[in-house]
C-alpha positions as a Markdown table, in Angstrom:
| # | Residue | x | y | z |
|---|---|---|---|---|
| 1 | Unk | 0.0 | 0.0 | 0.0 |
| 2 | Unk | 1.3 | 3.7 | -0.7 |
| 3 | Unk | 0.0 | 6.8 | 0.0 |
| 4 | Unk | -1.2 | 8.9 | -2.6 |
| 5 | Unk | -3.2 | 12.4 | -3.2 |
| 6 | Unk | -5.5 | 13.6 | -6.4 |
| 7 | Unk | -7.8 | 16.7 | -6.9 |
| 8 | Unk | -11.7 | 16.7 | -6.9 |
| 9 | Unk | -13.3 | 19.8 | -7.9 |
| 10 | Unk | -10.3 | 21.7 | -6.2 |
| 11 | Unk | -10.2 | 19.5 | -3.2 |
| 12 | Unk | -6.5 | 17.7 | -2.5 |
| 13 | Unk | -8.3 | 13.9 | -1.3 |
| 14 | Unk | -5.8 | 11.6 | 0.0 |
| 15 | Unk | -6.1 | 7.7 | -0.6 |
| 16 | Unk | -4.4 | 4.4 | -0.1 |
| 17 | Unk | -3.4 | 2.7 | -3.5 |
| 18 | Unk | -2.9 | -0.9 | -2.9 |
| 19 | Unk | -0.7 | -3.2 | -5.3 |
| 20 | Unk | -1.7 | -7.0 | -6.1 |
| 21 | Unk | 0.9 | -9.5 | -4.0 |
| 22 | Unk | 4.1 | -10.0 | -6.5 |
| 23 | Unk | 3.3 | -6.8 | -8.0 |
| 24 | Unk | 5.2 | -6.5 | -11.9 |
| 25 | Unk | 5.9 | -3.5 | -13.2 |
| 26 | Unk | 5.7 | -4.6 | -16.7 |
| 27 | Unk | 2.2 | -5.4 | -16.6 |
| 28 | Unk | -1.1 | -3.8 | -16.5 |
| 29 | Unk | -3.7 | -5.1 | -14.1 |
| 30 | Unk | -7.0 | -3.7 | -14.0 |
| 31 | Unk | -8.1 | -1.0 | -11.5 |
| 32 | Unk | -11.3 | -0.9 | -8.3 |
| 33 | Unk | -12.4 | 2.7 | -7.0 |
| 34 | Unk | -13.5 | 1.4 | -3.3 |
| 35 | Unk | -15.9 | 3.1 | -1.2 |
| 36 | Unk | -17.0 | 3.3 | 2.1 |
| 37 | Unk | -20.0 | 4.2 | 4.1 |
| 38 | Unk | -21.5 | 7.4 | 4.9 |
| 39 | Unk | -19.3 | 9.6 | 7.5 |
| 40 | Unk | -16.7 | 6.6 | 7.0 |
| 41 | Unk | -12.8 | 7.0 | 6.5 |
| 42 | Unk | -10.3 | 4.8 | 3.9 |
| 43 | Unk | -9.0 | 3.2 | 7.0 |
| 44 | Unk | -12.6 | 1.5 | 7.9 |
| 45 | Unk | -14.5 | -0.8 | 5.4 |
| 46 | Unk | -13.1 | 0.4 | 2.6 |
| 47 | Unk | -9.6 | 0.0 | 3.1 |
| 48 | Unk | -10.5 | -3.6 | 4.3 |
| 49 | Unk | -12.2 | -3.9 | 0.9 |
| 50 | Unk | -9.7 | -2.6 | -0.9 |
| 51 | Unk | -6.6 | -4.4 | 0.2 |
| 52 | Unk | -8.3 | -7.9 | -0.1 |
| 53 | Unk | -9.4 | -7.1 | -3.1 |
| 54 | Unk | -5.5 | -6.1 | -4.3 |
| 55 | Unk | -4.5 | -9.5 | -2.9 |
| 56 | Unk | -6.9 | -11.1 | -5.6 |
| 57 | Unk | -5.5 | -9.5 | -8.1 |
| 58 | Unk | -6.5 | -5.7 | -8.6 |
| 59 | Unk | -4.8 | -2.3 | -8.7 |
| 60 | Unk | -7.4 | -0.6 | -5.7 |
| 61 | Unk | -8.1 | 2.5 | -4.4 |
| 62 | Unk | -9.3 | 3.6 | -1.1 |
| 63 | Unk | -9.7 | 7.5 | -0.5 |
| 64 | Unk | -11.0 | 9.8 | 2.2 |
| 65 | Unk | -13.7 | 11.7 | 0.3 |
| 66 | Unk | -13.8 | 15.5 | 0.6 |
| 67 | Unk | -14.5 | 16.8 | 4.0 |
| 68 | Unk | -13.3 | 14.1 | 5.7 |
| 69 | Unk | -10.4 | 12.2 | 6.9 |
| 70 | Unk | -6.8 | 13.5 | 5.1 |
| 71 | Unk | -8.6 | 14.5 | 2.9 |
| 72 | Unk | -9.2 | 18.7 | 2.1 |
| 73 | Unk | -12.7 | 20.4 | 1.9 |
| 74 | Unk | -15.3 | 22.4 | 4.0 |
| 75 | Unk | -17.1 | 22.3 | 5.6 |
| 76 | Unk | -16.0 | 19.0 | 7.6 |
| 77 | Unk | -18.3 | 16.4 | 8.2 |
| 78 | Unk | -20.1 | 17.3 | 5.3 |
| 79 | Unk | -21.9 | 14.5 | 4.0 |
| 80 | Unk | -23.2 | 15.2 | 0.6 |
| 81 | Unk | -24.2 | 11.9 | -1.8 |
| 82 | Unk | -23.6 | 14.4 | -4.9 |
| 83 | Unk | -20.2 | 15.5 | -4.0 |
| 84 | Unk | -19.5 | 11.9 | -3.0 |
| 85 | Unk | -20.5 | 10.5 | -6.8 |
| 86 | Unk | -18.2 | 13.3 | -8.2 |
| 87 | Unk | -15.5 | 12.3 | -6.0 |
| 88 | Unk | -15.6 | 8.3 | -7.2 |
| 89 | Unk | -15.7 | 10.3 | -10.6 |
| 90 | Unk | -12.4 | 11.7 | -10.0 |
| 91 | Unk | -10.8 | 8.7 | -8.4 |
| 92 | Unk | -11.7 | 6.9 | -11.0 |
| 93 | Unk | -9.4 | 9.4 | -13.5 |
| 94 | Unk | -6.5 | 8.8 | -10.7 |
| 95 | Unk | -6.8 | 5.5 | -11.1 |
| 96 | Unk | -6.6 | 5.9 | -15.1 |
| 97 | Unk | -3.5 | 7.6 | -14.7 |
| 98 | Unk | -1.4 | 5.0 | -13.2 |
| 99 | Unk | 1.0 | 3.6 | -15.4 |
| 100 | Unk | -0.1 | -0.3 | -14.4 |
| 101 | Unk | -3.5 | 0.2 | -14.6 |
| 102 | Unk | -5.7 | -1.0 | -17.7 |
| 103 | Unk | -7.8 | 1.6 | -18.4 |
| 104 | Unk | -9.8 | -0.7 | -20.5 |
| 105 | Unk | -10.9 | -2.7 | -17.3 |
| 106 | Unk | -11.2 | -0.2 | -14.2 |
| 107 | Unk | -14.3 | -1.3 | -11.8 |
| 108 | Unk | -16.3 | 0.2 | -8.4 |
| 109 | Unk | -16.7 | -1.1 | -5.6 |
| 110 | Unk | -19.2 | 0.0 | -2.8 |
| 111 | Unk | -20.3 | -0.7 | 0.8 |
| 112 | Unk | -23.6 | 0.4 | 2.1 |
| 113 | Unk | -24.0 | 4.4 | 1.4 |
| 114 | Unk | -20.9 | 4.0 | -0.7 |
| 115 | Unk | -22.8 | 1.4 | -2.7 |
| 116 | Unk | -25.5 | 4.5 | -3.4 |
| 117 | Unk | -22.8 | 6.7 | -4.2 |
| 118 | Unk | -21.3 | 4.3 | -6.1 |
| 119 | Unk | -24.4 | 3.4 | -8.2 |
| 120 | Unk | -24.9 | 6.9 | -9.4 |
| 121 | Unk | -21.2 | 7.8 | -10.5 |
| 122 | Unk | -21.6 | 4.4 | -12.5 |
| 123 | Unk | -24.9 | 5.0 | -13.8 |
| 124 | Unk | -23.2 | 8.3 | -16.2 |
| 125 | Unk | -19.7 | 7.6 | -16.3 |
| 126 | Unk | -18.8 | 5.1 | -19.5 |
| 127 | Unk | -15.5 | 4.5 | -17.6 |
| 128 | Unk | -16.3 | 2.4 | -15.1 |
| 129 | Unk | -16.9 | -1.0 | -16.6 |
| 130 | Unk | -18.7 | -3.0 | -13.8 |
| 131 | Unk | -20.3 | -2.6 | -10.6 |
| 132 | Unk | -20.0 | -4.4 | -7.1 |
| 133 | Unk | -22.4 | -3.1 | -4.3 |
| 134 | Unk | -22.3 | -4.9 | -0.5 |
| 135 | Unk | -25.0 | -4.2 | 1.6 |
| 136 | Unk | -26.2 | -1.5 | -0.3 |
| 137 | Unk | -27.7 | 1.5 | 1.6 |
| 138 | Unk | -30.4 | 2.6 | -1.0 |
| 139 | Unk | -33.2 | 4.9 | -0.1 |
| 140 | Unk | -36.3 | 6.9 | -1.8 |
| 141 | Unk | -38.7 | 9.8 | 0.0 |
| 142 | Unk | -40.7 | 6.8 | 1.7 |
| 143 | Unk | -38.0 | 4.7 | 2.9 |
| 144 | Unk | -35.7 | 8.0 | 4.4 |
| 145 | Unk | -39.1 | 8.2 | 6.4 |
| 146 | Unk | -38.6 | 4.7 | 8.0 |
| 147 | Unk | -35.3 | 5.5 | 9.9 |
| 148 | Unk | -36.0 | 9.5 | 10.5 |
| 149 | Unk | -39.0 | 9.9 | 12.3 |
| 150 | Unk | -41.5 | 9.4 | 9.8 |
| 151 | Unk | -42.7 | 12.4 | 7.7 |
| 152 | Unk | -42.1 | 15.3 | 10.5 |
| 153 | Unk | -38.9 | 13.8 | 11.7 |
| 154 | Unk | -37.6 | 14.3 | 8.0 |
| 155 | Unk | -39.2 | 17.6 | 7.7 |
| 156 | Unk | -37.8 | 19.0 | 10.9 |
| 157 | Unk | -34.5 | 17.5 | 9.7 |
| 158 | Unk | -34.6 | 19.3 | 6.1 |
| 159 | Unk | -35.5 | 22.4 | 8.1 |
| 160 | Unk | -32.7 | 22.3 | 10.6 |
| 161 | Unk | -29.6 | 21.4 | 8.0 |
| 162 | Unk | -31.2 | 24.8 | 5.6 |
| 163 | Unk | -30.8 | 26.7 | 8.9 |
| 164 | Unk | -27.7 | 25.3 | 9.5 |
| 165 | Unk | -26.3 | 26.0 | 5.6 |
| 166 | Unk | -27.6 | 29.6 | 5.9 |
| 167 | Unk | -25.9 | 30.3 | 9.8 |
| 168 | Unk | -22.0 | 28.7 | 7.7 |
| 169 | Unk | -22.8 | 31.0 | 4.8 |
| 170 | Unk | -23.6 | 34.4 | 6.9 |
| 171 | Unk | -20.7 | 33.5 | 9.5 |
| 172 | Unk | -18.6 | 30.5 | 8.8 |
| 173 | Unk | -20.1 | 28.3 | 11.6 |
| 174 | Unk | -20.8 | 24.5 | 11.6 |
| 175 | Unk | -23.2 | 22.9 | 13.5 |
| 176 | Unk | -22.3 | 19.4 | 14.4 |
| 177 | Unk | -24.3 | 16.7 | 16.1 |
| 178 | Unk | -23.1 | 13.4 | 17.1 |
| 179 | Unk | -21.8 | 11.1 | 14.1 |
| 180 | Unk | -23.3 | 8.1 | 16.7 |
| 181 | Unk | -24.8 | 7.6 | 20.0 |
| 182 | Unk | -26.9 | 5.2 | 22.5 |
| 183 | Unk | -27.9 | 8.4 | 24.2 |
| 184 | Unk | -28.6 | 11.1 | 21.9 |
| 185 | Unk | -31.3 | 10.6 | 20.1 |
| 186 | Unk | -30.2 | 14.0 | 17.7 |
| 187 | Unk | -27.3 | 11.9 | 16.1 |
| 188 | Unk | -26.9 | 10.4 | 12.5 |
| 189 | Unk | -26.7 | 7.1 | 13.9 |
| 190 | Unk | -28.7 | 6.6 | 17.1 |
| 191 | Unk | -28.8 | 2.8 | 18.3 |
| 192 | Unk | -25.9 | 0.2 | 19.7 |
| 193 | Unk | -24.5 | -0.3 | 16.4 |
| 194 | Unk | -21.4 | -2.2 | 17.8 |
| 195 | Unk | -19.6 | -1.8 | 14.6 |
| 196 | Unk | -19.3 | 2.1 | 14.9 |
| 197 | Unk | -18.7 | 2.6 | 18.9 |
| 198 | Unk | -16.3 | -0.7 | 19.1 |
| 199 | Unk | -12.6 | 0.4 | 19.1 |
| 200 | Unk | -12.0 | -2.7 | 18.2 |
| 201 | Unk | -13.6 | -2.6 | 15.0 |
| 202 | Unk | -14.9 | 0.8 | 13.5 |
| 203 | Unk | -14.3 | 3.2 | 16.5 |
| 204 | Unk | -10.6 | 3.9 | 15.1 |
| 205 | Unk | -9.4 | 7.4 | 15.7 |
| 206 | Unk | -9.0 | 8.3 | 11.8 |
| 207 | Unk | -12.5 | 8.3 | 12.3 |
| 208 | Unk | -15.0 | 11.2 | 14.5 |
| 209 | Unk | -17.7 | 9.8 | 16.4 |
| 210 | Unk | -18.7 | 13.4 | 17.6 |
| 211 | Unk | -19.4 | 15.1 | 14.4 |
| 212 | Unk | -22.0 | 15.3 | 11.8 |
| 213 | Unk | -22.6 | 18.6 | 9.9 |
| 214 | Unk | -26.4 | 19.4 | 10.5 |
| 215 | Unk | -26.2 | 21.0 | 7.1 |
| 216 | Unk | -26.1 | 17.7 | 5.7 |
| 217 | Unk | -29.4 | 16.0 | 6.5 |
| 218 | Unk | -30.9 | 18.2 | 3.6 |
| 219 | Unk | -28.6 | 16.1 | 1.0 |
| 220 | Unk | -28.4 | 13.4 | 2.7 |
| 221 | Unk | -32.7 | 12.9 | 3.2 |
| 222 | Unk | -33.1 | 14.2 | -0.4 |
| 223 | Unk | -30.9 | 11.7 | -2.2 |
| 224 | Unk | -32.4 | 9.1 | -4.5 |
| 225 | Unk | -30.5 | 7.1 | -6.4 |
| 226 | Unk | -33.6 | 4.7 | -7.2 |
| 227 | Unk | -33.5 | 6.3 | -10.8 |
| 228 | Unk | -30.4 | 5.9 | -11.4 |
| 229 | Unk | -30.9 | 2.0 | -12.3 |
| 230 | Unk | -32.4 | 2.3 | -15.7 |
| 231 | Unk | -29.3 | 4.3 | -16.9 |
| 232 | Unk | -26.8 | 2.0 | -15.4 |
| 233 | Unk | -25.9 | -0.3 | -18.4 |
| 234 | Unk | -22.9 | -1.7 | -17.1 |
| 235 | Unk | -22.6 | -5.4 | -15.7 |
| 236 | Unk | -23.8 | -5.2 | -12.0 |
| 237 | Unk | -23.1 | -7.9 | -9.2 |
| 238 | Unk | -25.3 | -6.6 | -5.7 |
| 239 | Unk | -24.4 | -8.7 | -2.5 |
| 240 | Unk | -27.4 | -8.1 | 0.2 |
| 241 | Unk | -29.1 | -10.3 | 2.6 |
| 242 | Unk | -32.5 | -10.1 | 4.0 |
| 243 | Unk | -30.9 | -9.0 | 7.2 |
| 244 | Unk | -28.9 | -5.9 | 6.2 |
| 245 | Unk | -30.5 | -2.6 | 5.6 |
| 246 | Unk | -33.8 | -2.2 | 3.2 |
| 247 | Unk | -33.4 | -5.5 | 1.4 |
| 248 | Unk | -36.2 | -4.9 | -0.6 |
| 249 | Unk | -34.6 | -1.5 | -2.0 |
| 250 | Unk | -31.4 | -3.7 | -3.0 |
| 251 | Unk | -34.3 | -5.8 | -4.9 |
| 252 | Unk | -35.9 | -3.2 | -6.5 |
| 253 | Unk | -32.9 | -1.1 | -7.8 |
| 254 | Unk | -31.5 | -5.2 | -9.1 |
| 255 | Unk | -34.6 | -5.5 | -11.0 |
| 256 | Unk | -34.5 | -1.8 | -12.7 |
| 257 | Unk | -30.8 | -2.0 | -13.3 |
| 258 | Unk | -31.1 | -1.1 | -17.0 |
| 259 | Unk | -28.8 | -4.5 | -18.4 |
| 260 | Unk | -28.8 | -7.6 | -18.4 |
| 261 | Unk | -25.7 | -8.8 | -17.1 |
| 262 | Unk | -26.6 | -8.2 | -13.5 |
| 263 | Unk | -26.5 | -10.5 | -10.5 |
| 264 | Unk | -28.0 | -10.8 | -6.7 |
| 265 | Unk | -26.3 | -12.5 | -4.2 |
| 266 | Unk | -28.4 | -13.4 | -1.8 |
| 267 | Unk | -26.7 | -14.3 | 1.5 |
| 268 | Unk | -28.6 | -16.4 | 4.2 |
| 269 | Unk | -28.4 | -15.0 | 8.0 |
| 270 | Unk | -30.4 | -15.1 | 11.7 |
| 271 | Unk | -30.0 | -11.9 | 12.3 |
| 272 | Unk | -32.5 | -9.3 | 11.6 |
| 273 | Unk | -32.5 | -6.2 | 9.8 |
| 274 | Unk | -30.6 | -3.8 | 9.6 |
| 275 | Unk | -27.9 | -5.5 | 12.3 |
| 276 | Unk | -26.7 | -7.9 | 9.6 |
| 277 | Unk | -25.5 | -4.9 | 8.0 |
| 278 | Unk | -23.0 | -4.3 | 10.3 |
| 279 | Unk | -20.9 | -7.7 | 9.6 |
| 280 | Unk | -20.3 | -6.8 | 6.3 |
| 281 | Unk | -18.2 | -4.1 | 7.4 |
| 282 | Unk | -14.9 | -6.3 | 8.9 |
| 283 | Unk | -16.6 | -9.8 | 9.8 |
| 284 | Unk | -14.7 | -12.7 | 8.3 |
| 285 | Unk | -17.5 | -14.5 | 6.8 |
| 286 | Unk | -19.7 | -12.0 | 5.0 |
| 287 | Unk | -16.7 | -10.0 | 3.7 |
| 288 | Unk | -14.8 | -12.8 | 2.6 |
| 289 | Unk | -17.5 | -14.1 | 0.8 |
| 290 | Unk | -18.4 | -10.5 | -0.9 |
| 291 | Unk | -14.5 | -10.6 | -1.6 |
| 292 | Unk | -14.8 | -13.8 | -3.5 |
| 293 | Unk | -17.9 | -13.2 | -5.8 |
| 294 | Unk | -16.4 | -9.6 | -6.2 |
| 295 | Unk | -13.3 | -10.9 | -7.7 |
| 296 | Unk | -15.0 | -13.5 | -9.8 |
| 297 | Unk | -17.2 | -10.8 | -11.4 |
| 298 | Unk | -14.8 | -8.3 | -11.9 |
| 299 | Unk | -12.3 | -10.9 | -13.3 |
| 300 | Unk | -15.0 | -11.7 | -15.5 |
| 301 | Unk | -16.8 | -9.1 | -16.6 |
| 302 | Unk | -14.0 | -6.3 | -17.1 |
């Protein structure tokens, strides 16, 4: 792995590029754009993602997008889905610079809300030759309603981060609320999610528990990629389970995905949803498996 740096709509984002094992200069291997999770860093499920994926063969990329991590933009802790697509966009043109990288055969990869951002940089960018979603985060007006307090909670929400965009632009200051909490029920992520308050799995300090721009909910809860399926012509593999988050979203989006060269991988699990979402971040089983039919489509279909 080596550090590296590239620009995104003026923005300096810094990324990990990792090499296959027995890496050879004189050949060209082809090339993964990885992504992460909302609020997430390289370092968490991304860079896990990224460097398994190397040791099957690829040339992969894991980067902070803008506004977080090493990576340059404000405000911090902005999470925006658009800025997020147009960020794969432009790793994707690092990753067509490198001299070992077949720009004939370069891939994406995404986990949960990287999978959404992931599905709409694919969906208008004839660069990207195939598509890998895990756990797939993938959400419409009606289902943002299911997790933010029904119709009022996502009002109150839109009004709050419109507030908050019109108190950075008339004095430069950012709201933040809690990135995740078992106590305040104001935070992006309010439950015992283990994976996020575990040091010993996402809790790393690359990564801030404490901070979520308010500004971002009106992004965030207006996103829908839904659309974007009937544009996205490109061969598509989806891992889910009926355990991880809005299954029947992943299902939906699989049957609108505009080719034919698509497939779902259905994985079985106990657990309920959306907890078995959470093991597809750094659990053995699920991301090994997601590793293995990741590699076997992109070796295939690139």
């Amino acid at each position: 792995m080596k550090k590296v740096h590239f620009n995104s709509e003026g923005a300096a984002l810094a990324g990990h590029l990792f090499l296959p094992p027995n890496f050879d200069k004189s050949k060209n291997y082809p090339g993964i754009v990885v992504s992460g999770s909302w609020t997430t860093v390289k370092e968490q499920m991304a860079g896990l993602y990224a460097k398994k994926l190397a040791e099957e063969g690829f040339i992969t990329l894991a980067f902070d997008f803008r506004n977080y991590g090493e990576s340059e933009g404000e405000p911090r802790f902005y999470e925006s889905p658009d800025l997020k697509k147009a960020d794969i966009q432009h790793a994707v043109s690092f990753l067509e610079a490198q001299p070992n990288v077949d720009n004939n055969k370069i891939g994406a990869f995404g986990v949960c809300a990287g999978a959404m951002y992931t599905l709409m940089a694919a969906s208008e960018d004839n660069r990207i030759q195939s598509v890998v979603t895990v756990a797939s985060w993938l959400h419409d007006p009606e289902a943002v309603k299911l997790f933010y307090g029904g119709e009022e909670g996502v009002s109150e929400k839109i009004a709050a981060a419109r507030e908050a965009k019109k108190k950075y632009a008339e004095k430069g200051v950012v709201e933040y609320i809690p990135a995740i909490s078992t106590e305040d029920s104001t935070a992006a992520m309010f439950g015992p999610y283990d994976y996020y308050l575990n040091p010993e799995r996402g809790a790393i300090p690359e990564w801030s528990n404490d901070k979520f721009a308010v500004m971002s909910w009106e992004d965030w809860l207006t996103a829908d990629p839904m659309p974007t399926a009937k544009n996205l012509h490109k061969p598509t593999l989806m891992v889910h389970s009926d355990g991880a988050v809005l299954p029947q979203y992943t299902k939906t989006y699989f049957e609108q995905i505009a080719t034919g060269d698509k497939k779902l991988h259905w994985m079985d699990t106990d657990l309920e949803s959306p907890y078995h979402q959470f093991n597809y971040y750094d659990q053995d089983a699920e991301v090994n498996e997601s590793v293995d039919e990741a590699s076997k489509w992109f070796m295939a279909k690139m």
